[in-house]
VMD Tcl script that draws the C-alpha trace (Angstrom):
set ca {
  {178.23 117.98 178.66}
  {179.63 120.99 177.48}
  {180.35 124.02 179.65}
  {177.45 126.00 178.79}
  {174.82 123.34 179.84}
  {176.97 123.00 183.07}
  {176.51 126.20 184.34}
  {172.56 126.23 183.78}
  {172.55 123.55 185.69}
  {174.40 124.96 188.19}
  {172.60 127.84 188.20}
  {169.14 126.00 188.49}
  {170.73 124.09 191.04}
  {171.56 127.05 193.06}
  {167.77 128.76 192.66}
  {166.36 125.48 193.93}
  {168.63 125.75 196.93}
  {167.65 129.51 197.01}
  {163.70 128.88 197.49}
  {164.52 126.20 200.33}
  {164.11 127.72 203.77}
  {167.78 126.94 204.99}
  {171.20 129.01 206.81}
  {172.11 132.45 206.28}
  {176.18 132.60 205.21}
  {177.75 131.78 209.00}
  {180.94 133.45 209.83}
  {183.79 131.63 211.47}
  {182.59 132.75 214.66}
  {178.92 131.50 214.09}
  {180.32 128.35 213.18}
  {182.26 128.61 216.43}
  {178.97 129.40 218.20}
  {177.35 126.69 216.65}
  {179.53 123.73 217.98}
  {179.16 125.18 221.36}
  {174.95 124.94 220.75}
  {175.60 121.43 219.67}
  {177.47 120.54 223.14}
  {174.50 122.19 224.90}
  {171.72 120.53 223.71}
  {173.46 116.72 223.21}
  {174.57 116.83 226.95}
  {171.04 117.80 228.29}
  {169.31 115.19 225.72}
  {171.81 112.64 227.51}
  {170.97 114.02 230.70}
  {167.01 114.27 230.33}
  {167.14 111.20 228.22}
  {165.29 112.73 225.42}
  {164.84 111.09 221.76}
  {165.14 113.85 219.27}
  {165.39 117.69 219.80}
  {165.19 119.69 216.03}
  {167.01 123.36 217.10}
  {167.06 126.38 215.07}
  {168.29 129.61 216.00}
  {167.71 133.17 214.28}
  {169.54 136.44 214.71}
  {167.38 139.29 213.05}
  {164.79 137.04 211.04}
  {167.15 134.90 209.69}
  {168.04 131.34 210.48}
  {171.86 131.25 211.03}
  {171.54 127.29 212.26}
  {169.16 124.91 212.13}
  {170.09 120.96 213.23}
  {168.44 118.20 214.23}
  {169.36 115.67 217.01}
  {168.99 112.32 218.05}
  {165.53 110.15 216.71}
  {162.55 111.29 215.30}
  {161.62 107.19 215.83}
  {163.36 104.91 218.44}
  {161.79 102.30 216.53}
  {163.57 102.59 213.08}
  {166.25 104.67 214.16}
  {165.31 107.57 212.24}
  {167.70 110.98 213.05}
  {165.87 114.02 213.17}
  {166.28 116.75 210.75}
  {164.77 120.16 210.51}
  {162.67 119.51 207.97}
  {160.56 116.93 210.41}
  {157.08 118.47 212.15}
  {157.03 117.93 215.79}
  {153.35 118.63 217.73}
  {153.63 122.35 218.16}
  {151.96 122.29 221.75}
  {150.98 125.90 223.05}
  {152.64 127.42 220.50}
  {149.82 127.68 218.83}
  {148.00 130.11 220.86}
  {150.61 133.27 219.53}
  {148.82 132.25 216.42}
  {145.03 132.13 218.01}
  {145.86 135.56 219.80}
  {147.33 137.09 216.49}
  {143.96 136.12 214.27}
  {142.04 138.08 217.14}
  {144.07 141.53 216.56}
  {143.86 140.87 213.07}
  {140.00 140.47 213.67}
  {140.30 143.96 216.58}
  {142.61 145.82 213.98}
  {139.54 145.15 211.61}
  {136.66 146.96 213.56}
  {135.46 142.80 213.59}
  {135.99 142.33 217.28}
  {136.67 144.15 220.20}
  {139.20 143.31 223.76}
  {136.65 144.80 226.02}
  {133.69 143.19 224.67}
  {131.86 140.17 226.36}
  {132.42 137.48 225.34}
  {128.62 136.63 225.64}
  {128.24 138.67 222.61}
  {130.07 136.10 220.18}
  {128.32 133.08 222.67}
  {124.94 133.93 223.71}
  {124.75 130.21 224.98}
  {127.05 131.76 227.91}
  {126.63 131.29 231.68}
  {125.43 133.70 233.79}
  {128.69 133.23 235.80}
  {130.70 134.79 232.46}
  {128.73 138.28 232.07}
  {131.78 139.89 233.06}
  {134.25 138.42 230.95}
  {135.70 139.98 227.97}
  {137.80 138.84 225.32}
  {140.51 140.23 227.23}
  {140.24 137.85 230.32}
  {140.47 134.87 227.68}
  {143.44 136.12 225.52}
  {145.47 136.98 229.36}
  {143.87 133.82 231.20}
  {142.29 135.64 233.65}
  {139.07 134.68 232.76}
  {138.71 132.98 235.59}
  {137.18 129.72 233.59}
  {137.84 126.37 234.33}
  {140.18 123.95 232.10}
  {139.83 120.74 231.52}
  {141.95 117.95 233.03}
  {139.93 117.54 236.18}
  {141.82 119.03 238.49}
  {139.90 121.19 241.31}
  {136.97 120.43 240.09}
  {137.45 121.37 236.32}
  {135.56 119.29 233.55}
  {137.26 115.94 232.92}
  {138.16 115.97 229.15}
  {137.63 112.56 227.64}
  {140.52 112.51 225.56}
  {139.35 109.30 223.50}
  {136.28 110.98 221.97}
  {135.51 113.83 219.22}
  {133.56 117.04 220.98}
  {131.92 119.58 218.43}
  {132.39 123.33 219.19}
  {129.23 123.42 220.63}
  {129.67 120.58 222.76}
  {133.12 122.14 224.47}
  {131.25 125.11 225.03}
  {128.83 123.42 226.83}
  {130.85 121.92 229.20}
  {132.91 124.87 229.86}
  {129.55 126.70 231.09}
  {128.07 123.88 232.63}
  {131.30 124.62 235.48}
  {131.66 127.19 238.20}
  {134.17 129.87 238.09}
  {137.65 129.50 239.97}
  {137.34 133.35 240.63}
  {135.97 136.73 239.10}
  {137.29 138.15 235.77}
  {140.64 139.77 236.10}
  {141.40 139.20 239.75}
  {144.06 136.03 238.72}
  {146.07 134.65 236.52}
  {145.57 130.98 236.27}
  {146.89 129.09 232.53}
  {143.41 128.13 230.68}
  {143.25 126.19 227.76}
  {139.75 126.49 227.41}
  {139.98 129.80 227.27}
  {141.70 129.51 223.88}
  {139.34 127.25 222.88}
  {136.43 129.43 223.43}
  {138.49 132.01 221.33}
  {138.84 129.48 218.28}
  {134.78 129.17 218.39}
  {134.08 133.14 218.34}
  {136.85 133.29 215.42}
  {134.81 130.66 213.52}
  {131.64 132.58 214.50}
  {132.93 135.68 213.50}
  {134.35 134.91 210.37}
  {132.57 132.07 209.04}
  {136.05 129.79 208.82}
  {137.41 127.74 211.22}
  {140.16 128.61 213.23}
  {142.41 126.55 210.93}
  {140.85 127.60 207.81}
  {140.82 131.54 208.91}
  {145.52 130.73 210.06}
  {146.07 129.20 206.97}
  {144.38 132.12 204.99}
  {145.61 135.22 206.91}
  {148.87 133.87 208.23}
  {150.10 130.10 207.55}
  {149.95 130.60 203.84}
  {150.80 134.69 203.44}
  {154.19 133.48 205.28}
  {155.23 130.64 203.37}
  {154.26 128.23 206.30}
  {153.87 125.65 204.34}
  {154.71 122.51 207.04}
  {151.92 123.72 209.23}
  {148.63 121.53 209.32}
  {146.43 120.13 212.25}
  {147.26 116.93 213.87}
  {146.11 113.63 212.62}
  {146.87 110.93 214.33}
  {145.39 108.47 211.65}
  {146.72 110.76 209.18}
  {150.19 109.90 206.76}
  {151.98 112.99 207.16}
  {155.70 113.54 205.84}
  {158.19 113.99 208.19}
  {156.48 113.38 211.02}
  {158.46 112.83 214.57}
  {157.24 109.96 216.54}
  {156.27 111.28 220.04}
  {157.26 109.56 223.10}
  {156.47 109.78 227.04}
  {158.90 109.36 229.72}
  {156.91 106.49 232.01}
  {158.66 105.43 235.64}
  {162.02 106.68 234.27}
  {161.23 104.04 230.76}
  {159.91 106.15 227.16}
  {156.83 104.95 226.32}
  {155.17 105.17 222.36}
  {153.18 108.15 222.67}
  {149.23 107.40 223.98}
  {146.27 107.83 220.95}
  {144.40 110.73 221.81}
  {141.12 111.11 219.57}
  {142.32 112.92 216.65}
  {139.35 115.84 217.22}
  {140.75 116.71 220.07}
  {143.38 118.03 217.77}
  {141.19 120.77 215.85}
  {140.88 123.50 218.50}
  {142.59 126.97 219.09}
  {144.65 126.05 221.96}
  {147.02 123.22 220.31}
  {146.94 121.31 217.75}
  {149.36 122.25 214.89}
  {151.99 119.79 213.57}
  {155.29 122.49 212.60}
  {158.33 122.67 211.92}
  {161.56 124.98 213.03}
  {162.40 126.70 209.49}
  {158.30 127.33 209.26}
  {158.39 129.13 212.85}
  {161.50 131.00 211.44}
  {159.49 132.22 209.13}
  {157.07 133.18 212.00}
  {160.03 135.14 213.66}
  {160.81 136.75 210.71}
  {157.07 138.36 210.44}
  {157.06 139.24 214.07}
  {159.95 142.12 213.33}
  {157.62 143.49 210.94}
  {154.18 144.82 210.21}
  {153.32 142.05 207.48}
  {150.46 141.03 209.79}
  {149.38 143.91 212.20}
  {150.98 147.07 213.23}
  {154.00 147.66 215.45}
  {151.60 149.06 218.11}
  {149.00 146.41 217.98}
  {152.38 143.43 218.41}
  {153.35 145.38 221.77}
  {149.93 145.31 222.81}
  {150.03 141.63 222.66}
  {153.51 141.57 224.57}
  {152.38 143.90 227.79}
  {152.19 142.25 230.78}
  {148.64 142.04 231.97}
  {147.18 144.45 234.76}
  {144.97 142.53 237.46}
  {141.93 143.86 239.76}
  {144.31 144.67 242.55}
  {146.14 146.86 239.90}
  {149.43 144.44 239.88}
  {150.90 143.10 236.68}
  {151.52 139.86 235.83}
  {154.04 138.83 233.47}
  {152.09 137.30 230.59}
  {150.55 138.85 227.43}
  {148.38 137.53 224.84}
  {149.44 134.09 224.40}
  {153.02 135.35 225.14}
  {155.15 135.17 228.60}
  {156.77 138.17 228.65}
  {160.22 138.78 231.25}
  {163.42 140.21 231.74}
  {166.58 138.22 232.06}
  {169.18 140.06 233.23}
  {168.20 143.10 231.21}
  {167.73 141.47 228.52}
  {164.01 141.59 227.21}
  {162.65 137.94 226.56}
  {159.17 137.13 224.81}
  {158.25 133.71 224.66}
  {156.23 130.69 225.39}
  {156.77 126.76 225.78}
  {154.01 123.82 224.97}
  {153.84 120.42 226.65}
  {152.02 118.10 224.85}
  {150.93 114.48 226.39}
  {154.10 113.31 223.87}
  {156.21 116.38 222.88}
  {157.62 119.64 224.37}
  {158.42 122.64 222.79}
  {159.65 126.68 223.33}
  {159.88 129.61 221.18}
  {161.87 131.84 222.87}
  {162.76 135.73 221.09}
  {165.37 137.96 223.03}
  {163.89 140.80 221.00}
  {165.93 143.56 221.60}
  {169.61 141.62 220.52}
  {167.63 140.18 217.13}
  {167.89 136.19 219.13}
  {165.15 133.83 218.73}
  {165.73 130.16 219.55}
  {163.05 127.49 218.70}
  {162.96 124.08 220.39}
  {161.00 120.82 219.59}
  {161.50 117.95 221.18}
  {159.94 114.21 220.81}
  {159.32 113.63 224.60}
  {156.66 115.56 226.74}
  {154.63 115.28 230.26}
  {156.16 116.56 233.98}
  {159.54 117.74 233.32}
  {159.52 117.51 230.05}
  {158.29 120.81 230.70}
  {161.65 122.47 232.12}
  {164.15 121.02 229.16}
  {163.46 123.14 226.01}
  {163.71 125.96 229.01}
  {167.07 125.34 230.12}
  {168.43 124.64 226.84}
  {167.19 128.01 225.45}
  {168.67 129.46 228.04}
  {172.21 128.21 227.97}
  {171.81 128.55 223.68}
  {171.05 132.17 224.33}
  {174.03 132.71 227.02}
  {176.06 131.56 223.67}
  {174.97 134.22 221.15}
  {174.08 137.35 223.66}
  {178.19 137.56 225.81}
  {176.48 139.49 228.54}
  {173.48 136.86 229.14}
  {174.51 134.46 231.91}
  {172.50 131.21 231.78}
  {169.76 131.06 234.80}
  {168.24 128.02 236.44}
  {164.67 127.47 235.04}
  {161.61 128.24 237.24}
  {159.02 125.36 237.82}
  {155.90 125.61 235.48}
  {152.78 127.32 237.69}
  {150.61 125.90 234.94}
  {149.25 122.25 233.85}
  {150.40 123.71 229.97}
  {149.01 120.38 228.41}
  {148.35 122.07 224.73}
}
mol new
graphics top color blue
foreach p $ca { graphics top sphere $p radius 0.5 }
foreach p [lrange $ca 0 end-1] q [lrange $ca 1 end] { graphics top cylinder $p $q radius 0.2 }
display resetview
């Protein structure tokens, strides 16, 4: 091969590489930084008795590690890597509330309006709330797990948009619009129909056109559990202290707004990336979103739209988690030092909910000197999308 033909190849070679979401150039110290995140997050997976955790970690939009952990599959020992898709959980709501302001920034839809005039088939019991109320889950709207008297969800079926509706209504109220907070799932659901209704596309279709694709998202599809799907993670559920195969949930339960996107971390870097810009809506219109929300009473409560918004030790954190009946996950963006931190791990269900928590926070107590790592506060939520 003669020199010439060498270097082309090394130059295509390197181009490839290029186009590849991957790892900024890490400094000595980030490579120092790094081994201490790896010491984290295998002593917590050995603690917690986790599978497979796939970590990435950005400073200013740009990944600066990325690693996967333990086993995507228990059963043919499979390692993760970042490349794999985990079940985003809850995360997908940022991406629900973002196709909203799109649809506000647009003239299309407005936060004040009714939601009755998107769903005319609405109660009587929702007159008063707005689009608002369901974006800030204080809606007052019942979920759907069955607990205090919400609607039982039979996860083993397919419901149409109408049909979810329907049930929804067919409940009473927890409380008036705006007077509490109180985590809704259908709430985002009803969101995904008035999207399709206003737009003509599904929720899916209308992501994948304004966001998933414009970004380069290109891991991000719905769930299908029937479904071959390339590096896919195997999901598991910690049963009487044993893991467990993850159950089979019908695989249209997987096609609404509030979670059901298989992702990966170098696709949700890209994600981070856009949220220090204006690529999809204004600077003004993103801090809307990440304002904690003022109740009746005129107290604030510290969650946005589809984003839990708090201080840690003067340090400004915006972020949210998803517990899914099989995985766990949390995006977590210390926006004023340029951190973000993305977690997704193979095990969900009761404190699967507090891991991805408590490793972000001792991962960020690495990068940010003057962060001290702090305990993580029990979920107030059934989060089970």
């Amino acid at each position: 091969m003669s020199i010439r033909s060498l270097n082309d190849g090394l130059l295509l070679a390197l181009l490839l590489l290029s186009a590849l979401p991957g790892l900024a150039q890490q400094s000595p110290k980030d490579e120092s930084l790094s081994a201490q995140v790896d010491e984290v997050v295998r002593a917590k997976m050995h603690e917690q008795n986790i599978p497979g955790v796939s970590l990435a970690v950005m400073r200013e939009g740009k990944v600066i590690k990325a690693t996967g952990y333990g086993l995507a599959s228990l059963e043919l020992k499979v390692p993760v890597t970042p490349e794999m898709v985990f079940h985003g959980g809850s995360l997908s709501k940022a991406f629900t509330a973002m196709a909203v302001m799109m649809l506000v920034e647009e003239g299309k839809v407005g936060l004040d309006d009714k939601i009755s005039k998107y769903l005319p088939e609405a109660p009587p019991a929702w007159d008063k709330v707005t689009v608002r109320h369901l974006l800030t889950h204080t809606s007052g709207i019942r979920d759907f797990f069955g607990e205090d008297g919400d609607p039982q969800y039979d996860f083993h079926r397919d419901y149409s948009e109408d049909e979810e509706v329907r049930m929804f209504a067919a409940q009473t109220t927890r409380f008036a619009p705006g007077e509490k907070w109180s985590y809704c799932n259908a709430g985002y659901v009803i969101l995904g129909v008035m999207i399709h209704r206003v737009t003509g596309k599904s929720w899916f279709e209308f992501e994948k056109e304004r966001i998933f694709d414009p970004l380069g998202m290109t891991s991000v599809r719905l769930i299908g559990t029937d479904d071959i799907i390339p590096n896919r993670a195997s999901g598991y559920a910690l049963v009487n202290g044993q893991l467990k195969i993850e159950p089979w949930i019908s695989p249209g339960w997987y096609s609404d707004a509030a979670g059901c996107l298989y992702l990966n971390v170098f696709d949700m870097a890209k994600w981070d990336a856009a949220l220090n810009t204006e690529r999809l809506i204004r600077r003004s219109t993103l801090e809307q979103m990440w304002t904690p929300v003022k109740l009746n009473d005129g107290s604030l409560y510290p969650y946005g739209f589809a984003w839990r918004i708090g201080d840690v030790g003067g340090h400004r954190l915006i972020q949210h988690d998803g517990v899914d009946f099989a995985f766990t996950t949390r995006f977590a963006r210390y926006v004023n030092d340029g951190i973000s931190i993305i977690v997704l791990m193979n095990m969900g269900e009761d404190e699967a909910a507090l891991m991805p928590t408590r490793m972000t926070n001792n991962i960020a107590a690495i990068y940010i000197p003057s962060l001290k790592p702090v305990a993580a506060p029990p979920p107030s939520t059934t989060d089970a999308k």
